[in-house]
C-alpha positions in Angstrom: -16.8 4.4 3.3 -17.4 0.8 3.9 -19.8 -0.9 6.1 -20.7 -1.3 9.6 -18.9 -4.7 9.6 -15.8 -2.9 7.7 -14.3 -0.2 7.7 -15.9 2.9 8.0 -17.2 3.4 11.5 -14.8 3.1 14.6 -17.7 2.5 17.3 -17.8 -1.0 15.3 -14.5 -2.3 14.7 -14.0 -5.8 12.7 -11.5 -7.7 10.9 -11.8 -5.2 8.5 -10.8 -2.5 10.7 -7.5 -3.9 11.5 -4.0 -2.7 9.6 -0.9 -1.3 10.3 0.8 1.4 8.0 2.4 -0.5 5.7 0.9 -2.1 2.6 1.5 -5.5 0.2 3.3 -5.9 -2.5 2.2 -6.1 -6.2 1.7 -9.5 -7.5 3.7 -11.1 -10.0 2.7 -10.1 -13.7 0.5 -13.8 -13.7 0.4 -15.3 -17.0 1.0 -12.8 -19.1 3.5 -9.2 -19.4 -0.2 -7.4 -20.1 -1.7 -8.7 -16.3 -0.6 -6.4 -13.1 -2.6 -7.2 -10.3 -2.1 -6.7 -6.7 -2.1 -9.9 -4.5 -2.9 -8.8 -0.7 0.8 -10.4 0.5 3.4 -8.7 2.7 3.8 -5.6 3.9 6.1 -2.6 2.2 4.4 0.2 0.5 4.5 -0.6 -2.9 5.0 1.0 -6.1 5.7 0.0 -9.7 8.0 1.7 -12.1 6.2 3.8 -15.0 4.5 2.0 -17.6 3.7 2.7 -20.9 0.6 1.2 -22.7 0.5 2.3 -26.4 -2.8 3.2 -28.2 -1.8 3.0 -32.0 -5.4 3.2 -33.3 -5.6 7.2 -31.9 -1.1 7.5 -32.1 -0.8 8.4 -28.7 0.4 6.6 -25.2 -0.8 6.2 -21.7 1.9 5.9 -19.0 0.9 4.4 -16.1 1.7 3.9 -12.1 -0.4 2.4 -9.0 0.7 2.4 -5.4 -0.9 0.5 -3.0 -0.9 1.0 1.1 -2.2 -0.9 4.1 -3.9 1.2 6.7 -3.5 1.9 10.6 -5.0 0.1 12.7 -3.8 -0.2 15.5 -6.0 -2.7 17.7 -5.8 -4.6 14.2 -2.2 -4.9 13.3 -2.8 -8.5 11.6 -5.3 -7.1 8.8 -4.1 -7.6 5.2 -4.9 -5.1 2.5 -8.4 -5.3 1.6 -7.4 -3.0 -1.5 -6.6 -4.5 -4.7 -6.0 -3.4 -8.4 -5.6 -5.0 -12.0 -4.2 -3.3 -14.5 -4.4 -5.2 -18.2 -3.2 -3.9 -21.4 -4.3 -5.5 -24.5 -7.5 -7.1 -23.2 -8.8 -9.7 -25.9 -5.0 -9.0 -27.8 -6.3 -5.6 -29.1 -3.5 -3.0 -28.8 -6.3 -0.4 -28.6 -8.0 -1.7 -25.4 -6.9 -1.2 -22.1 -8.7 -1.9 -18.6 -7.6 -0.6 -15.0 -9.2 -1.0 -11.7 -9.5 -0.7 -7.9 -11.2 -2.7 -5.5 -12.2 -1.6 -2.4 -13.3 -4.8 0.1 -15.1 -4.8 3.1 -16.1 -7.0 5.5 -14.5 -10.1 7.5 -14.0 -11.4 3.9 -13.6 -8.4 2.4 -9.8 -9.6 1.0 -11.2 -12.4 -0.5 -13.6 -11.0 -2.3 -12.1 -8.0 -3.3 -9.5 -10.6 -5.0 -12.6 -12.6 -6.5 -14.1 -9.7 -8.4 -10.6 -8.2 -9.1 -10.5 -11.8 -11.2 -13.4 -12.6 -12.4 -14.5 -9.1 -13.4 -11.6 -9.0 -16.2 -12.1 -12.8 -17.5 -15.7 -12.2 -17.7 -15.0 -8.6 -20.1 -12.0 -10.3 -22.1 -14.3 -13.4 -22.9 -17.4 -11.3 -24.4 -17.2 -11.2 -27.9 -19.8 -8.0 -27.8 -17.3 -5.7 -25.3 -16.0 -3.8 -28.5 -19.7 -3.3 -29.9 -21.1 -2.3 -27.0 -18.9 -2.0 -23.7 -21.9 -0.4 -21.6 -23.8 -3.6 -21.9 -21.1 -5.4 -21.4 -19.6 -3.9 -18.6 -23.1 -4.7 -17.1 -23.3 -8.4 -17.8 -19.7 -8.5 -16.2 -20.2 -6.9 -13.7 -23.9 -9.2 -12.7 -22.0 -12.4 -13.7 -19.5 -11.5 -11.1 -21.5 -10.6 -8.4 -23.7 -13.9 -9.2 -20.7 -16.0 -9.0 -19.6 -14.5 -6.0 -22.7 -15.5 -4.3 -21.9 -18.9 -5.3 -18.6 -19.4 -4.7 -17.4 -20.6 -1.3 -16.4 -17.1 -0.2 -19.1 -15.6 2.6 -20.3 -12.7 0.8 -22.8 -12.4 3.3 -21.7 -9.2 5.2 -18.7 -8.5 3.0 -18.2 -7.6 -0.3 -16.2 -5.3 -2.3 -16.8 -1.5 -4.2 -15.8 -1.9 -7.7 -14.2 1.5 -10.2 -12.8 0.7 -13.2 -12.0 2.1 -17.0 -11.8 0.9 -20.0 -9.4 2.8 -22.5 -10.4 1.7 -26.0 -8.9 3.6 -28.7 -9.5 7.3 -27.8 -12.6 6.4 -25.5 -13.1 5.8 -22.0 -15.5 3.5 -20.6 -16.0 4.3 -16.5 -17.7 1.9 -15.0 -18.3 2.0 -11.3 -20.0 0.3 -8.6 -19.9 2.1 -5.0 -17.6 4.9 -3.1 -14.9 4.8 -5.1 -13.9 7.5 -7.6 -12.3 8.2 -11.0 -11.5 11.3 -11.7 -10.0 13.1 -15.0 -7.5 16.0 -15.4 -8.6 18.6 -17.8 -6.6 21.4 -19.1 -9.1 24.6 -19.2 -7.0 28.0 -20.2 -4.7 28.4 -18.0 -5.8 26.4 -15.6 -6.6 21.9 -14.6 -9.5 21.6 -13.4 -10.7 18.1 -11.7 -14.2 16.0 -13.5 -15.3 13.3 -11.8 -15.7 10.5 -14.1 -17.7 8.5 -11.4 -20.4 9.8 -8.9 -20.1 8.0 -5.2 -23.0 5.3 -4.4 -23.6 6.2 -1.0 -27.7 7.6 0.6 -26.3 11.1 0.4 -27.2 10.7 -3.4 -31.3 11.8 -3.1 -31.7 9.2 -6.0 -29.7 6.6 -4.3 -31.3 7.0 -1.2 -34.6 6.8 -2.6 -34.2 4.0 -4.3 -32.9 2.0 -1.3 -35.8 3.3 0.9 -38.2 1.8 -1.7 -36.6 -1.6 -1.3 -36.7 -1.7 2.2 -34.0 0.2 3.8 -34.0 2.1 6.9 -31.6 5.1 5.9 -30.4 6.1 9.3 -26.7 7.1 11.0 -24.9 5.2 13.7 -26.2 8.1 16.4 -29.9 7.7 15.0 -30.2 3.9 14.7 -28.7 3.4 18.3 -31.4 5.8 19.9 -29.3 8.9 20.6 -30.6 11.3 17.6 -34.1 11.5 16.6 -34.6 8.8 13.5 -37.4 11.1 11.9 -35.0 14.2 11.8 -32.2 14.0 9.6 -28.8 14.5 10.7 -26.9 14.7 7.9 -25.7 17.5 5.5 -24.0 16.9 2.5 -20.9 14.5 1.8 -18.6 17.0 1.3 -19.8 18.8 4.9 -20.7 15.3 6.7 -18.4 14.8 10.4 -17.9 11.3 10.7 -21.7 9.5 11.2 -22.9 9.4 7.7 -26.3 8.2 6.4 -26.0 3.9 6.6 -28.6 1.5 5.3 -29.7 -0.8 8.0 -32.8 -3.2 7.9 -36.3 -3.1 9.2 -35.6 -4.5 12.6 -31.8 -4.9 13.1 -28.9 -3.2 13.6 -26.8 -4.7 10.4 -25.4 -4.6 7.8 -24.9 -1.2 8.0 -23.5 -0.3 4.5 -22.4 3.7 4.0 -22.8 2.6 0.2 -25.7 1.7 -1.8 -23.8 -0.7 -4.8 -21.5 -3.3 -4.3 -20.1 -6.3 -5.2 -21.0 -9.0 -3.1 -23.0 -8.1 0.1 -25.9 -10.6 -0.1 -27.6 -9.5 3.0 -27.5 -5.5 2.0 -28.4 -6.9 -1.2 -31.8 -7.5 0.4 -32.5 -3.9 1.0 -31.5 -2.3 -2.1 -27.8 -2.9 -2.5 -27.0 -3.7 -6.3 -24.2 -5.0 -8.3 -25.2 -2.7 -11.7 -23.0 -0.4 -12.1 -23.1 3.0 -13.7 -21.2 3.7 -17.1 -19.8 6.9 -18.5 -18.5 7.1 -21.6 -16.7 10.1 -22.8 -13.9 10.7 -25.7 -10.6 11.9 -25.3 -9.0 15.5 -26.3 -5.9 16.8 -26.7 -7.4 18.8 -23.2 -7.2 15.5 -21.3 -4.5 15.2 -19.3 -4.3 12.3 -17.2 -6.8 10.3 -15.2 -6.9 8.8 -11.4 -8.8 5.8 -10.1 -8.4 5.6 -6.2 -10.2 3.7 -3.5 -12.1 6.0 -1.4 -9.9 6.0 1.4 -7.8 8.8 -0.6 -11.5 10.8 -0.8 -12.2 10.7 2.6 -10.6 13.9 3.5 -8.6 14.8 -0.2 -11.3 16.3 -2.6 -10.7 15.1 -6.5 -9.5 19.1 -7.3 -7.0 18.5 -4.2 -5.7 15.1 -6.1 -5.8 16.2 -9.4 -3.4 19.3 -8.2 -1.0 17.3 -6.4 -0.7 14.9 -9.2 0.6 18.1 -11.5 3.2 19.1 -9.2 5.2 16.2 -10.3 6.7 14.9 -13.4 6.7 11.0 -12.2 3.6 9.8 -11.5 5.3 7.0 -9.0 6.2 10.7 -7.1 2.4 11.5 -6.9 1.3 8.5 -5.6 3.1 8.5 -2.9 2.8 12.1 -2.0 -1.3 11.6 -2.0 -1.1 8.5 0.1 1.2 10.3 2.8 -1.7 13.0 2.8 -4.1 11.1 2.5 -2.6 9.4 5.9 -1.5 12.2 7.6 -5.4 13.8 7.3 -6.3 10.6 8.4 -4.5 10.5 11.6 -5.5 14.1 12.1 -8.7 13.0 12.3 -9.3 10.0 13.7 -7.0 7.4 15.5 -6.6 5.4 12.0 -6.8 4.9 8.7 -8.2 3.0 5.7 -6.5 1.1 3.1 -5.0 3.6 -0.3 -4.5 2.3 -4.0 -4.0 4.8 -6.2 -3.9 4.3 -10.0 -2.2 7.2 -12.0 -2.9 7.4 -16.1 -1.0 10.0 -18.0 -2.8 10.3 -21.6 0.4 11.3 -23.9 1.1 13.1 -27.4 -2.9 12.3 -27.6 -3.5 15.1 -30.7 -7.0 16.0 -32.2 -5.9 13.9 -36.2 
């Protein structure tokens, strides 16, 4: 979910609420054969061919694909992709350490700032001598550097901003850093069965901590219906994300009807920022088993109506993980249209953890 100035709620359509249903292309490789990211330019649905990232430290691989897809909108057909990925292998030249992640902008200027952290945010890690000592602190300094220099570039982050989910494969441990509605989730074989984990837990005032902690700096917690006088503001209206119907909780300030954020971190968003919205994001670590499968990282537009058990499961009924992204991003569409009269952006990254043994 976005903001009320992106692209969450249809009673408030922007420049972020604007696509048609195809997507850009994957950038060129930049500098270096190690740097994927996705660029925000043309309009086919995208996919790269499987690619392998070896892990010699642990002996085992990680083969990888990403897909990428605009949305439909179709009183927006101009909108570019606000969606964009980096995938780096090798990050400071250690085989061992590998980064991937999706960026979800929002906002009138939501591309370009989804395209600013999607930079800066892997400089910043690659250049910190302490990531390999201690990535949680790192991961945090990167992720507050970015945001700052966000602020202070010439992009408006005023009302847009971007959602932030990245991991950081180094040796045989992950490192899940995330900041907003995005999600990573992991595949994990459990008898006879894969069962989904959620590696990240969605920012948003459904969390009770989250929305606590907002309140206390000043946000009015409230949905669309209650904020513009049509629901009673003192009663809540809202169940539980997984139950919600389309006018989630939104954090809106004292006396105004903006910004209107469905998430409570972000990258970016210096007037949200103002009423709780934070840049810090939260880290899981866990290590790797021979049970571990294969992990996703996916903007939340393939959440919206897909739960992570739901992904997971489609992901194993194909060998090719290029297969899976598309067949989640075609669901993921086709709920969307069931349900409401568009859809949001989709990148989808798929990591398969291979011949990972317990030596």
């Amino acid at each position: 979910m976005g903001c009320i100035h992106g692209k969450c709620c249809s009673r408030y359509p922007s420049s972020s609420d604007g696509d048609i249903p195809d997507s850009q292309e994957v950038g060129p490789c930049c500098s270096s054969s190690n740097l994927h990211v996705h660029g925000n330019h043309g309009d086919a649905l995208t996919e790269n061919s499987l690619e392998l990232a070896l892990v010699p430290s642990h002996k085992f691989c990680l083969g990888y694909s990403v897909l990428t897809k605009r949305g439909y909108y179709p009183d927006f057909p101009d909108k570019e992709n606000q969606d964009s990925f980096c995938i780096k292998t090798q990050v400071q030249d250690n085989p061992n350490l590998h980064f991937f992640g999706v960026f979800d902008g929002h906002g009138q200027f939501g591309t370009r700032c989804s395209n600013f952290v999607r930079d800066r945010l892997i400089e910043i890690l690659s250049s910190d001598p302490a990531l390999l000592d201690d990535p949680v602190k790192a991961y945090t300094s990167a992720f507050l550097a970015t945001n700052s220099q966000l602020h202070d570039s010439e992009i408006d982050d005023s009302m847009s901003g971007t959602t932030a989910i990245t991991v950081l494969v180094s040796g045989n441990t992950l490192f899940v850093a995330n900041v907003g509605d995005s999600r990573a989730v992991m595949a994990v074989e459990n008898g006879n069965r894969v069962v989904a984990e959620d590696l990240s837990h969605d920012q948003t005032p459904f969390r009770r901590d989250e929305y606590e902690r907002v309140k206390l700096c000043g946000a009015r917690v409230l949905s669309v219906d209650q904020v513009e006088g049509l629901k009673n503001p003192d009663i809540q209206t809202w169940g539980d994300e997984e139950s919600e119907c389309g006018d989630p909780p939104r954090l809106w300030v004292q006396n105004g009807m903006y910004p209107g954020t469905a998430f409570t971190r972000s990258v970016g968003d210096s007037t949200a920022e103002k009423i709780g919205v934070i840049s810090v994001p939260e880290v899981l670590k866990i290590q790797l088993t021979p049970n571990h499968l294969f992990f996703v990282i996916a903007s939340d537009g393939v959440f919206e109506f897909l739960s992570s058990q739901d992904v997971v499961n489609m992901v194993m009924g194909y060998t090719d993980p290029q297969d899976a992204c598309a067949a989640i991003a075609g669901e993921s569409y086709r709920l969307w249209l069931e349900h409401e009269n568009r859809t949001d952006d989709i990148t989808i990254i798929i990591v398969h953890i291979k011949d990972l043994t317990n030596v």
